[in-house]
KENU-78079 format. One record per atom (N, C-alpha, C): x, y, z. Coordinates in pm, whole numbers, plus 50000, padded with zeros to 5 digits. Example, Ala and Ser with C-alpha at 12.3 -4.5 7.8 and 13.67 -1.06 7.14 Angstrom:
KENU-78079
513194943150780/512304955050780/513204967050780/512854977550708/513674989450714/512905000350787/
***
This chain:
KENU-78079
783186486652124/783916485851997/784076499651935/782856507851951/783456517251882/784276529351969/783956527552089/785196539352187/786466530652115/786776517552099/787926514452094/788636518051931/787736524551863/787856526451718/788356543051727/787546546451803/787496562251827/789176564651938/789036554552015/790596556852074/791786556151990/791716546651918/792696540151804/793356549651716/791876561251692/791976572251554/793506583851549/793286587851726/794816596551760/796286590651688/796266580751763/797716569551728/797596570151536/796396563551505/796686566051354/796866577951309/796506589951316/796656602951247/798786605751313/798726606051472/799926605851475/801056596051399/800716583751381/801536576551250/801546578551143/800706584551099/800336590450942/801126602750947/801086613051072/801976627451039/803826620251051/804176609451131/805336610251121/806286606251010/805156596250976/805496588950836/805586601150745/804936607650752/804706617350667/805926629050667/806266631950789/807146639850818/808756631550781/808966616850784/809746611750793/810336615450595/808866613950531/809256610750376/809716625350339/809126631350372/809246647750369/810556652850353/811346648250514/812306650350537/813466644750444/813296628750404/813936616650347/814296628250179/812996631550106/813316639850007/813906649750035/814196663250117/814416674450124/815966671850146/816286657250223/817826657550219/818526651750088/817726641650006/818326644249913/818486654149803/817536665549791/817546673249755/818826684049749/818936682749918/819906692749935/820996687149936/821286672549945/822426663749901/823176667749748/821906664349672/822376668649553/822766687249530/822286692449568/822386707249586/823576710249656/824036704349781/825566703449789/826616702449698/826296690749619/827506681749537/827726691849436/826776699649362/826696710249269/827286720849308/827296727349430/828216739849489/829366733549531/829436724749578/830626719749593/832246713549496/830916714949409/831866709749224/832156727549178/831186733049198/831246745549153/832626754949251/831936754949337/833626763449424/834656759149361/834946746149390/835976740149338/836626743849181/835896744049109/836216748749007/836286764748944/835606771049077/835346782349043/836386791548970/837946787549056/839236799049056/839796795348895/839296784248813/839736781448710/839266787848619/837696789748663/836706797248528/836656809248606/837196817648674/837526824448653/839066835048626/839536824448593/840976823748543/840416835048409/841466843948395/841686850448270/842426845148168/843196838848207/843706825248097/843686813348056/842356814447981/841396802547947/841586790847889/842846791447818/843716784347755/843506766347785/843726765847929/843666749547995/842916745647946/841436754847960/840096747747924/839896743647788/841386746247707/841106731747585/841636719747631/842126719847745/842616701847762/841276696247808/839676704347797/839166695947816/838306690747680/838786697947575/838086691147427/838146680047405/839296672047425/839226658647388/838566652647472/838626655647569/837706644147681/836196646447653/835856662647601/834726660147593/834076653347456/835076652847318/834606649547239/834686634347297/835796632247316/835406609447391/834266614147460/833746616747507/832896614247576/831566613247483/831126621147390/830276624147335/830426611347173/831646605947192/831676595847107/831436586847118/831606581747264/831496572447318/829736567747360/829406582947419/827836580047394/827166579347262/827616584747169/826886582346998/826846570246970/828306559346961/828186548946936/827216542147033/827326539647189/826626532247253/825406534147179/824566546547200/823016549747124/822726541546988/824166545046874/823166539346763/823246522746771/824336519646860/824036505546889/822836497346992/822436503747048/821496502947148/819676508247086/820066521147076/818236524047040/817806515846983/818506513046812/817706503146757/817036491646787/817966482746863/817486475246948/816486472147092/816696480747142/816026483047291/814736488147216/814576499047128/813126504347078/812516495746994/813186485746924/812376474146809/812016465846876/812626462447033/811986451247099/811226454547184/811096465647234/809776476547351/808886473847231/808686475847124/807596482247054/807136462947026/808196453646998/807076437746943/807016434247092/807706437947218/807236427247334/805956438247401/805426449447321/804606455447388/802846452547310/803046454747167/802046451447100/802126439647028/802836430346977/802926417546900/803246402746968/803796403747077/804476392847129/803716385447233/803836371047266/802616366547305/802346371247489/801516372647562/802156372747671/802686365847731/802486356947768/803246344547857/804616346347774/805426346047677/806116348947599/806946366747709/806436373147684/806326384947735/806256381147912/805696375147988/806106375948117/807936367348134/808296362548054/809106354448134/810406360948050/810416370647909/811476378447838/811616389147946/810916400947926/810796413248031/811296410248121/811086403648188/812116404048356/813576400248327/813986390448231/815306384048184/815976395548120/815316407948027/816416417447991/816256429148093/814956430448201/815536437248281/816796435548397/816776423548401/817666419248486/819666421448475/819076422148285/820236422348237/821356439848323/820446448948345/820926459948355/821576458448504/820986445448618/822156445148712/823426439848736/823906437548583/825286432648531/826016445548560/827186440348660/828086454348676/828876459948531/829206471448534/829556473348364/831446469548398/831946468048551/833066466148519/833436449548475/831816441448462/832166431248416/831536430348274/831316438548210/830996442548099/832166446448054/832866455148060/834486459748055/835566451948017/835126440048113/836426433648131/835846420848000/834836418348008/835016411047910/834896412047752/834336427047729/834826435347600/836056439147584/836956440847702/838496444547679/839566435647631/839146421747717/839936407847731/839386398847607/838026399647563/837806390147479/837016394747373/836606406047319/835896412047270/837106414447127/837476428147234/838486431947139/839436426447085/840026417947131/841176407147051/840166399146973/839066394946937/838776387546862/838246396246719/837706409946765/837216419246632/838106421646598/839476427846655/840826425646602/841056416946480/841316402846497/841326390346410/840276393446331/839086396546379/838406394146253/837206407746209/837786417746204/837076430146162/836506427146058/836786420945927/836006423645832/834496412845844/835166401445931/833786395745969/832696401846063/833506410446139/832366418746200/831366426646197/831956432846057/831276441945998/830126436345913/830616426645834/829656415145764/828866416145842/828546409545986/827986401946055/826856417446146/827796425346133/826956436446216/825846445546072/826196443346012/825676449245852/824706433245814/824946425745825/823626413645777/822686407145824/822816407245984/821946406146075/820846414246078/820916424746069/819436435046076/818776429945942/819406431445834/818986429645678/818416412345674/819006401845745/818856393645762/817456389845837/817106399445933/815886397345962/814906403245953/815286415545842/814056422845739/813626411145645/814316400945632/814326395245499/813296381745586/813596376645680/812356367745745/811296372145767/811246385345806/809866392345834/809326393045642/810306397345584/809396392745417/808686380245403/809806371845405/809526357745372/808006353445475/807946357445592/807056355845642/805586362545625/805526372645581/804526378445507/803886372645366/805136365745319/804676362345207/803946347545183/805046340945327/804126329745327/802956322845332/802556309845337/800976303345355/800746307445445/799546305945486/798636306645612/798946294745691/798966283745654/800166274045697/801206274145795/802216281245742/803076283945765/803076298745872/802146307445835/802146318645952/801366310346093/800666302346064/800146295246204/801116285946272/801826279746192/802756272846270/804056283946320/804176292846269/805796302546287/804226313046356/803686313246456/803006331646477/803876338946499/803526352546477/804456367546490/804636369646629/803736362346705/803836363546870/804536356146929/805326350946827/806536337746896/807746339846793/807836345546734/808836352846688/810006352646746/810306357246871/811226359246950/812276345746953/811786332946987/812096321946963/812266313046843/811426317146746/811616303946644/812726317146516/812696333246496/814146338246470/815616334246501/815556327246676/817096326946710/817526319746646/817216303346577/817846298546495/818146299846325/816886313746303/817366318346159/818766330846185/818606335646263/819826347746302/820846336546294/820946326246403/822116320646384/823226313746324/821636309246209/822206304846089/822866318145944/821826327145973/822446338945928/823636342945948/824326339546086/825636345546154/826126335246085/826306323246075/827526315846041/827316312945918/826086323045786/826116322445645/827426334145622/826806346145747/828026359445723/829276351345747/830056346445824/830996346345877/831836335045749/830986326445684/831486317145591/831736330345489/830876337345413/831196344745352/831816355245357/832676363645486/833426368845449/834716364945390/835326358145379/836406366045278/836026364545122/834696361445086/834326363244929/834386375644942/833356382945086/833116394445039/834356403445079/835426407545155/836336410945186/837216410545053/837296401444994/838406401844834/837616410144711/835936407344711/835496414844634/835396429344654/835206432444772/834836450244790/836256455044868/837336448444937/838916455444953/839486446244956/839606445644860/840966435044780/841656424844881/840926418644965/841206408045022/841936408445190/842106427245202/842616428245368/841776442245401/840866443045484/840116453845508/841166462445546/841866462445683/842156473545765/843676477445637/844246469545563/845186477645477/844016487045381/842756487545336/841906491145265/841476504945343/841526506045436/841166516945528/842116527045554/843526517645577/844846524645546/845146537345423/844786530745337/845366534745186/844466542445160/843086541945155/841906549945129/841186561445185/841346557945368/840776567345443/842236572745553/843406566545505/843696562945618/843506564345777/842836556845803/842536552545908/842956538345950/843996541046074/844806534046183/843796523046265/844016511146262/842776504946370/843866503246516/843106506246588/843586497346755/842656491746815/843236482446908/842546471746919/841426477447017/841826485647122/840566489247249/840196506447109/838876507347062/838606517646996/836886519647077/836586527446968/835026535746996/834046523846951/834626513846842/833356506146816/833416496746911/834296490246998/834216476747115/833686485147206/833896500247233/833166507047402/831666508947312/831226509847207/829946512747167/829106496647160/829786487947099/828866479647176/829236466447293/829696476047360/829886468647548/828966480347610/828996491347569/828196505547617/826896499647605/826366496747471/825326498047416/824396483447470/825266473647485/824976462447558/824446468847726/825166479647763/824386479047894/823226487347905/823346496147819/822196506047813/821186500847754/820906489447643/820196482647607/819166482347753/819306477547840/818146472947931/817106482247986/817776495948021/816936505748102/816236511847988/816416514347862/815906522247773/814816508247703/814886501747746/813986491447662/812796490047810/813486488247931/812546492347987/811386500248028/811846510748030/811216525748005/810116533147887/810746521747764/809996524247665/809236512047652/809216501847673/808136489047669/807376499447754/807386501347904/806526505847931/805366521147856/806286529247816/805526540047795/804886535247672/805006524347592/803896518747472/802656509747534/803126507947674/802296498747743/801076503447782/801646518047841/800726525347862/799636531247777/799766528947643/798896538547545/797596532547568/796806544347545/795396534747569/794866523847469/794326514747477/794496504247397/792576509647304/791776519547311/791026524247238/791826532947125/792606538347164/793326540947044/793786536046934/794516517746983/794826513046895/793656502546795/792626503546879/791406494246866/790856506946740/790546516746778/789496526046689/790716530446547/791906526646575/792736528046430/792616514446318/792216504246392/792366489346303/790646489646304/790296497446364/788866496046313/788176502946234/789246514446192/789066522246057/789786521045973/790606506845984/790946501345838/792236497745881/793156504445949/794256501546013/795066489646027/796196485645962/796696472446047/797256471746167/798146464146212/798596469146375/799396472646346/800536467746223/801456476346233/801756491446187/800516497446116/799876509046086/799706516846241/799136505546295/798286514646457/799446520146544/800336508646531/801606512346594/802726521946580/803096524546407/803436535646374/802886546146393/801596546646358/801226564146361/800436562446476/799486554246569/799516562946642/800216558746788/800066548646805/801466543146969/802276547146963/803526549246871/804366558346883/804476571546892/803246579446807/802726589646806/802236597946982/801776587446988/801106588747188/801896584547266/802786577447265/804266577647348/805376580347322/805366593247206/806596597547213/807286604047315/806606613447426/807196617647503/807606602647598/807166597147660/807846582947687/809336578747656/809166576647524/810066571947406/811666583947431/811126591547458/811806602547473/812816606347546/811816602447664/812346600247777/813396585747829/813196579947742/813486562447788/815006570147683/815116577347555/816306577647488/817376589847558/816286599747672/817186609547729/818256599747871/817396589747939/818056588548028/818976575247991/818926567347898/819926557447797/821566567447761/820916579547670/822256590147734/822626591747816/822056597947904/822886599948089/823326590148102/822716575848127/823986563848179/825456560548046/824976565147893/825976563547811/827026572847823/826706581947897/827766599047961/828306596148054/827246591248141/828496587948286/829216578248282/829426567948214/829736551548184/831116553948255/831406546848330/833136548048334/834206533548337/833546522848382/834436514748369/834316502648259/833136509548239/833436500048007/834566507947980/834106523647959/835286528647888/837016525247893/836866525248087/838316525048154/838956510248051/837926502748049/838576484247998/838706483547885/837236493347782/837346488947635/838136494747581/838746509547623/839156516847506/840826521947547/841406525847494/842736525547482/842996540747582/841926541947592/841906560047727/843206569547609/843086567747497/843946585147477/843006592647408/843626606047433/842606617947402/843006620347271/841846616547174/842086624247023/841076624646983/840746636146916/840036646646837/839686637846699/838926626946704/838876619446610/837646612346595/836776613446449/835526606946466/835666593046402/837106587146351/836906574046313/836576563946425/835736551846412/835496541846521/836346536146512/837396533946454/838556522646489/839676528946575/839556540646621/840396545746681/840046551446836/841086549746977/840466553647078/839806565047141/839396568047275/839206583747324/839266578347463/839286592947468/839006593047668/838206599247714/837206596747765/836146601247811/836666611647980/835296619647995/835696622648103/835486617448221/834266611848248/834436600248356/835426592048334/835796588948267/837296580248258/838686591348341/838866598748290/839806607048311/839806611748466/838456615148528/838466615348675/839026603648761/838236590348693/839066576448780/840566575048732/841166581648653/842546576948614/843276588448715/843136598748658/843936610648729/843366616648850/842326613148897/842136623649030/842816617749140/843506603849164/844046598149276/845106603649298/845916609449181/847436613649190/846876630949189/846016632149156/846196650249128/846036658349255/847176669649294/847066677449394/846386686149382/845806686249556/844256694649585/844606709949577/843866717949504/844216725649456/844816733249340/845746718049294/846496720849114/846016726449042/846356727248901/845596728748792/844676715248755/845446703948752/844316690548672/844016686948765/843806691848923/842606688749056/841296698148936/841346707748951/840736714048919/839836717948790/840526705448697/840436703748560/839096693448583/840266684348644/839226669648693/837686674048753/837586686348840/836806690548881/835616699848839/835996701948691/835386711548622/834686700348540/835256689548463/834726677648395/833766670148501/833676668748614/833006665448660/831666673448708/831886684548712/831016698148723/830116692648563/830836696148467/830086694148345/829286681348344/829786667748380/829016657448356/828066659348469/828106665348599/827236667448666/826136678048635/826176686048576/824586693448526/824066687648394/825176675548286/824706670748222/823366660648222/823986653748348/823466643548413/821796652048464/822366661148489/821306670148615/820196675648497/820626676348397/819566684548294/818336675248198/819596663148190/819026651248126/818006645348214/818186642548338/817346634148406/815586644748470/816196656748469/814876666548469/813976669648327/814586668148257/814146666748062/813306657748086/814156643148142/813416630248107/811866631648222/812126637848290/810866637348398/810026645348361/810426658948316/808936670348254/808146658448113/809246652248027/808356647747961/807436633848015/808006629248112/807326616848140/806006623448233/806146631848310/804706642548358/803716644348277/804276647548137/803156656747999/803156647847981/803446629547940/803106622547894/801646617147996/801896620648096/800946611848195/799806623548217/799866634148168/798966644848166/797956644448041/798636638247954/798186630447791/796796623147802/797766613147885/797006599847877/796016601147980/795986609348071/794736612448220/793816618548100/794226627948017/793096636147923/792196629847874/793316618947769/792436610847671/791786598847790/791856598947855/791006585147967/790046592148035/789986605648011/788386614248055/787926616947936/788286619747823/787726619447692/786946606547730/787606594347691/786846586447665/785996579647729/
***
């Protein structure tokens, strides 16, 4: 038995070096994969930037401001959400509760976005159309709407917090939200006649004027924000998951409530996490291309109202690079916007990794501390 242990040992060390050599290799080509695509965007664009007549390179302002609009809205529609529900399905929510949510909104992120697109383009937008001022109601009373249960619930019996717990929350809210949604939706046009005289978008006209169309920045911000919702809620459930749980124990045990422990210090100890979960939610809200292509009306203007469209530059590569000649000027345009979203992409996703390193350099410290 043991010659046959001692024979065995060669074959294993030789499977261990090939495997080894195999992963080695597996990284170094994507490495240099990606290290291609970057010189290869770069040549390409090279004869433009170094063009002495720099001029073109404003046809790429508008694309870059869509672009950068398009990711703002997705974000402020998304963080709030994806980070208010990482932070109750990480410390408040029950588990069993918590095993069977977590997998259902991760799952959500393998929804293709061109079917995200299509059904913010086709049914989204024609209905905020019809009814903008209810939307706004409804996107403005919902959050306030469920500051106002979390009151009511604080204030209530003991009674009543045992039968409703904060760890089931998730479920016994959907039917106060929903009743909330169809208190907003009855009441807009009280509130629509009281605060603009009974037609919003003529009120926007006359006042700001500002033009609505139907595919704009607020339907790609939340069809955007709907998809980015999943990976950034992922990323950050986890990095609160991770905090050491003596931390949150020795804060409620010096007087602390949880939701004290959780503000100052879980968030405090996973901010780089947090950080990271909001750098790479950007990168996919930058590269987005076929929400944009469906939700938004693709023209280029220099414009920060949300009722009005843009064109992003991943958009602008899938529209125009099929027709543009190799070599042209807008080959080369196309190629420079893609250069840009490519070290965007490239800067963001190395950001998000130094901090997720120092975060895990954190938490090795404080777990030999303690």
């Amino acid at each position: 038995m043991t010659r046959a242990r001692l024979s065995s040992q060669p074959l294993r060390h030789l499977q261990d070096r090939i495997a080894t050599a195999l992963i080695t290799a597996g990284g170094i080509g994507v490495l240099l994969a990606v290290l291609g695509i970057g010189v290869f965007l770069l040549w390409e664009a090279a004869p433009l930037l170094l063009d002495e007549e720099l001029g073109s390179l404003s046809m790429l302002t508008p694309l870059a401001w869509g672009t950068l609009k398009a990711a703002l809205m997705a974000l402020l529609f998304a963080l709030p959400l994806a980070l208010g529900a990482a932070a109750y399905s990480a410390f408040f929510m029950s588990p069993r509760l918590r095993s069977r949510i977590k997998p259902t909104l991760e799952m959500m992120e393998a929804i293709p976005g061109v079917v995200v697109g299509f059904i913010a383009g086709m049914v989204l937008a024609p209905w905020v159309e019809r009814h903008l001022a209810s939307t706004l109601v409804v996107i403005v009373w919902l959050p306030l709407s469920a500051g106002l249960a979390g009151m009511l619930w604080h204030l209530a019996s003991r009674h009543w917090q045992r039968r409703l717990p904060l760890s089931w929350a998730a479920l016994w809210l959907i039917p106060w939200l929903v009743a909330m949604g169809m208190l907003a939706l009855w009441s807009t046009p009280l509130v629509e006649q009281a605060l603009w005289g009974g037609d919003l978008r003529r009120y926007l006209y006359d006042a700001f004027g500002l033009d609505y169309m139907t595919r704009n920045a607020l339907i790609v911000g939340l069809a955007m924000g709907f998809a980015v919702i999943p990976s950034v809620y992922s990323l950050a459930e986890d990095a609160l998951n991770e905090v050491p749980r003596p931390l949150m124990e020795g804060a409620q045990a010096l007087g602390a409530s949880r939701w004290q422990a959780v503000i100052k210090v879980a968030l405090a100890a996973a901010g780089p996490g947090l950080f990271s979960a909001v750098m790479i939610g950007a990168g996919r809200a930058v590269g987005e291309t076929m929400i944009v292509l469906m939700a938004s009306s693709n023209t280029a203007l220099l414009s920060a109202s949300p009722f009005e469209g843009m064109r992003t530059m991943a958009a602008a590569i899938a529209i125009e690079l099929p027709e543009a000649t190799v070599g042209g000027v807008t080959y080369r345009m196309l190629v420079l916007a893609a250069l840009v979203l490519f070290l965007f992409t490239f800067f963001v996703n190395t950001l998000a990794e130094v901090v997720r390193q120092r975060l895990r350099r954190r938490y090795q410290r404080m777990g030999g501390g303690a």
